[in-house]
N, C-alpha and C positions, 0 to 999 in steps of 0.2 A: 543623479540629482545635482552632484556639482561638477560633472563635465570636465572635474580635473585627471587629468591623463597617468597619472603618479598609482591611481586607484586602477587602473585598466593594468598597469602594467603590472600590476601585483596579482590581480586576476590571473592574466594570463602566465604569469609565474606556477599559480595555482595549478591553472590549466596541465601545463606543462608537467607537475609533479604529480596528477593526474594520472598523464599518460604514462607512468614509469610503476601503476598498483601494478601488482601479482594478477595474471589473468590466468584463466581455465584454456583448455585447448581450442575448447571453440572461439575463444576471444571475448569471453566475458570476465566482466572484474568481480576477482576476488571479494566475497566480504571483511575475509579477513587476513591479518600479512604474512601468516603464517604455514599457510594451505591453500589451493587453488580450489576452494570451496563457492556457491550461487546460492544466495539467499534471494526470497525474494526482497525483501526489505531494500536490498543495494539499489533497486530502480528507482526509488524515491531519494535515497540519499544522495545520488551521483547528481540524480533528475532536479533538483533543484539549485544547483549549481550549475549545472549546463543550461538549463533554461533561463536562467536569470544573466547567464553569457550572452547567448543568442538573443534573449531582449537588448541587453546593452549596447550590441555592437550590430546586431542585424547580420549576423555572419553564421551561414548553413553548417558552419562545419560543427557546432556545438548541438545544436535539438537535433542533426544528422549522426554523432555519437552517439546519444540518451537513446533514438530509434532503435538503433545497433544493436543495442543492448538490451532494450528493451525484446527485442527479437532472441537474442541470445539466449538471454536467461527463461524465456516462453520455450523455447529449443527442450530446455533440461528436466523443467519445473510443469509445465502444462498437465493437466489431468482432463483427455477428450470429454469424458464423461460430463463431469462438468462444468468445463471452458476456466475452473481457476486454478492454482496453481497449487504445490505443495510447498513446503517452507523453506528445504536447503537440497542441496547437490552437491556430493563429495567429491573434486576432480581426480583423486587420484587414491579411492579407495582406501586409506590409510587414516587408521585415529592421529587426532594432532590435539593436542592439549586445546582445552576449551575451558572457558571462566564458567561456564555456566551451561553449557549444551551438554543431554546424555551421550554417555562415551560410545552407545554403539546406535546412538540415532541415523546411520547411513546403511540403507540394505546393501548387504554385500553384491547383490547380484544389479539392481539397477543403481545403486547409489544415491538414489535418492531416500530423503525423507515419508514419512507414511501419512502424516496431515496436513491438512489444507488450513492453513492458521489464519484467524477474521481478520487482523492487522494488517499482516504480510500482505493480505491480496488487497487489503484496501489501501496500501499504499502504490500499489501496482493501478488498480482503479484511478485514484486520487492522481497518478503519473499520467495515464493517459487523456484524461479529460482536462489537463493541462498543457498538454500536445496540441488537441484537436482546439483548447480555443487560443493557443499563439501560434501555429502552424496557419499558413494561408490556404481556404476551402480545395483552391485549383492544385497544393499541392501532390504529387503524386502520389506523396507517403499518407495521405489526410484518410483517405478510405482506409488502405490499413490499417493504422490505428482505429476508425471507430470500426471495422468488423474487430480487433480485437479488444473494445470497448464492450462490443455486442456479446462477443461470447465468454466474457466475464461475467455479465450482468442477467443475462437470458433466464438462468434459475432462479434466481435470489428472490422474487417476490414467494416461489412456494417455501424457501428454506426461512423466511422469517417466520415470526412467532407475531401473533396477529393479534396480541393482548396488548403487548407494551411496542412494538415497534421495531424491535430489537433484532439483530443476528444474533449468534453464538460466538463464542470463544473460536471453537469448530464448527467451522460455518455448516459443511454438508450434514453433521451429526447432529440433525436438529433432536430437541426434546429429551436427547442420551442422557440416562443418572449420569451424573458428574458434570457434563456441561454445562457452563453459564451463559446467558445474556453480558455482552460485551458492546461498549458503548462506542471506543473509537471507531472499531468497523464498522458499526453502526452509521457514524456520521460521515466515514469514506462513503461506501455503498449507496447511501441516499443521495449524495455528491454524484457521482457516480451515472446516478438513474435520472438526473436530475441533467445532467451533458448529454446524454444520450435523447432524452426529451427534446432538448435544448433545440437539436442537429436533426431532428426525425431518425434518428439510431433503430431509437426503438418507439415503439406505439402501444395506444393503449390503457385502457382502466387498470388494469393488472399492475405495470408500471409508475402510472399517477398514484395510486391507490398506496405501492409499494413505498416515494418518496413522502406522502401526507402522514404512513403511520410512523414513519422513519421521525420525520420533523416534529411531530406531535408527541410522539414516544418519547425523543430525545427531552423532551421539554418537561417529560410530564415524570419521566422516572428516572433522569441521572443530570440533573442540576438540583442543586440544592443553594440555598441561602446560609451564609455562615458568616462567623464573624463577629464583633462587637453591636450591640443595638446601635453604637452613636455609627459605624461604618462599617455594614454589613457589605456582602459581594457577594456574586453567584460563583459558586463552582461547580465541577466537574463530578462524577461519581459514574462506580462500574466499567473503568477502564484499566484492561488488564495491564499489570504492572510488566517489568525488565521481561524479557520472552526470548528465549532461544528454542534450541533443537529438541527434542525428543519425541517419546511416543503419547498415544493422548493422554494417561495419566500423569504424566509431565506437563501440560498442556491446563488440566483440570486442575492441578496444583498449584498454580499460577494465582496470587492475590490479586485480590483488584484494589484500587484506591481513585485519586484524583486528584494527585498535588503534582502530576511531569506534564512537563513540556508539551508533549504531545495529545493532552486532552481540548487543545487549542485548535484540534483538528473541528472542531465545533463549528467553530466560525466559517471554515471556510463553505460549509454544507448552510451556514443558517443567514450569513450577509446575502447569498445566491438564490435563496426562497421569497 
């Protein structure tokens, strides 16, 4: 916006301190600084900073990082079954003190985590349909990411809940006692289904049908009006709150509310409809 070089060169500072997180063996960054642990969550968090690089400066070597990684942590986290991913990956087997993850959330034998968290993937979702629309069509990487577009998204019209529009908490465990309808993934997912449209990804009533109950659900059951009469505002509601590691009753446990940051994920799913 102002072209002043002062702000690039702080970026690229960034950059730089970037490159010096904790990584896993494969080369993926650490979520956190303490253990060479892969959330999914980190693709989002890296990813929008590397992308807002490579807007800046037009320079491959930033959306060619966020790829990297993006690949990486698909490496550790993917679940064939159904093309999304599980929540964390322990790099090196050992508990390490966590604020808030259960202490034995990594299976000893694979290291991984045991659920597939709505968030987690739809920040992964939300990653890649950000890829494919500031990536150039001809570029090489443009098809892989949308087949990995594809086989996030391929299930999700049967795992919704066809009453409100909604995912779950745990996406694959649809209708399980304990699980909730959760609204950020919600609005990732329909995002989502919505690039893949966009691009011919994917085709289809299945898919149409999937982003209409997504956008109309979202509307119709987790926005609310609140406020003083004289200056009421819409907010947010049924977005799971602070989320780490554990198993699903950890998971189920999880409050919901709609006063963070992140039920602004709204937008980006509802400016694009």
């Amino acid at each position: 916006m102002t072209q002043d070089p002062k702000y690039l060169q702080v970026a690229k500072r960034v950059y730089n301190q970037y490159l010096n997180i904790l990584r896993t063996i494969n080369g993926g960054v650490s979520h956190v600084p303490y253990a060479p642990e892969l959330w999914d969550d980190t693709v989002y968090m890296v990813g929008v900073f590397l992308l807002s690089m490579y807007r800046a400066t037009n320079d491959e070597t930033y959306i060619l990082e966020l790829i990297d990684q993006v690949k990486k942590h698909k490496e550790k986290l993917v679940v064939d079954e159904w093309g999304l991913w599980v929540h964390g990956w322990d790099g090196n087997n050992t508990y390490n003190f966590d604020f808030c993850s259960q202490s034995d959330w990594a299976n000893p034998t694979t290291r991984r985590s045991a659920e597939i968290w709505g968030r987690g993937n739809g920040w992964v979702v939300l990653t890649l349909s950000e890829i494919l629309n500031n990536l150039p069509r001809n570029h090489p990487e443009w098809p892989i990411m949308a087949n990995m577009l594809k086989d996030m998204i391929i299930h999700l019209p049967e795992l919704q809940d066809a009453n409100t529009g909604h995912w779950y908490q745990l996406t694959v465990r649809k209708g399980e006692a304990g699980n909730y309808l959760e609204s950020s993934s919600t609005a990732m997912f329909g995002y989502g289904i919505l690039t893949a449209l966009k691009y011919g990804i994917v085709e289809g009533d299945s898919f149409k049908n999937a982003m209409d109950l997504a956008y109309y659900g979202l509307r119709n059951n987790s926005v609310e009006l609140v406020g003083d009469n004289d200056k009421p505002y819409l907010n947010t509601k049924n977005v799971a709150l602070e989320t780490c590691l554990g198993d699903k009753e950890y998971y189920y446990d999880i409050e919901t509310g709609g006063d963070k940051a992140y039920v602004q994920l709204f937008c980006y799913f509802w400016k694009s409809v």
